[in-house]
Legacy VTK file of the C-alpha trace (Angstrom):
# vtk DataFile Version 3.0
C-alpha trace
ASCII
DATASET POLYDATA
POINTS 72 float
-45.806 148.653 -0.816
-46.801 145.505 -2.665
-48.838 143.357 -1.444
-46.123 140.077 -1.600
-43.986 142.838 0.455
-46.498 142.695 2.666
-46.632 139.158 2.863
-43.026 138.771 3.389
-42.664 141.080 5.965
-45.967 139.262 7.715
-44.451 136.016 7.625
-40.633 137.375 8.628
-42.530 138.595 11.902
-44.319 135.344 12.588
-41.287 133.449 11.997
-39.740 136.151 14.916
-42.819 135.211 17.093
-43.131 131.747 16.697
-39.276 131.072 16.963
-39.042 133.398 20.029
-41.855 131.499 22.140
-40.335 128.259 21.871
-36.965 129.893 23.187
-39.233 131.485 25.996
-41.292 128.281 26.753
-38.038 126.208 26.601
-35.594 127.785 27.794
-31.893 127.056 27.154
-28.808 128.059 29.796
-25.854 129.210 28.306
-21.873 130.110 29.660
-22.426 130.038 33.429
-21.271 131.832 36.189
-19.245 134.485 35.392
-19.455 133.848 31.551
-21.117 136.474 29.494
-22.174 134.761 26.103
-23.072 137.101 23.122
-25.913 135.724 20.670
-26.768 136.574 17.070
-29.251 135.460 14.744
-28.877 136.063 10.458
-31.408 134.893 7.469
-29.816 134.109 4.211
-31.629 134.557 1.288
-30.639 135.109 -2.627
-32.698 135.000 -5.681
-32.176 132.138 -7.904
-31.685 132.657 -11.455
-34.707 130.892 -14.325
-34.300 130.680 -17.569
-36.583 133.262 -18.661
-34.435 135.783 -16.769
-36.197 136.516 -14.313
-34.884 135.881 -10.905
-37.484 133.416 -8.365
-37.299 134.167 -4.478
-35.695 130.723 -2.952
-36.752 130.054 1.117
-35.070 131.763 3.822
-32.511 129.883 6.088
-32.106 131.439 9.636
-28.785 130.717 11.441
-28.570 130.912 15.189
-24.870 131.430 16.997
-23.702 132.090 20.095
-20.222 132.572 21.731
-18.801 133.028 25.195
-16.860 135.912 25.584
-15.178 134.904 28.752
-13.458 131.448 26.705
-13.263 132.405 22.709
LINES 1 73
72 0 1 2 3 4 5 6 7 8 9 10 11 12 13 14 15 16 17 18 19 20 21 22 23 24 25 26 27 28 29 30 31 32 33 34 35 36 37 38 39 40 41 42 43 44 45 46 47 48 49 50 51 52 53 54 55 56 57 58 59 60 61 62 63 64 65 66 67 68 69 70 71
């Protein structure tokens, strides 16, 4: 492993950790009684093209959803 794969996987884990203990230290209610509401989270990332062909990294964008399954 390189050690920018390192990196990457370092700072994709402290992303995880910092995102998560804001949702734990502020926590948000969702659906209600009797509503069972599924969550997902997704990063989207692509490589952007230069013009010496070689392809730069461009930042990640995480996406948060969430949909009750009781009302969809």
């Amino acid at each position: 492993m390189h050690d920018r794969d390192k990196t990457k996987n370092i700072t994709g884990f402290f992303c995880f950790k910092v995102c998560s203990a804001d949702l734990l230290s502020q926590p948000l209610k969702f659906g209600g009684a009797g509503h069972i509401v599924a969550l997902d989270e997704s990063v989207a990332a692509k490589r952007k093209a230069c013009s010496n062909g070689q392809a730069r990294p461009v930042p990640q964008q995480w996406v948060f959803g969430g949909v009750d399954l009781e009302t969809r």
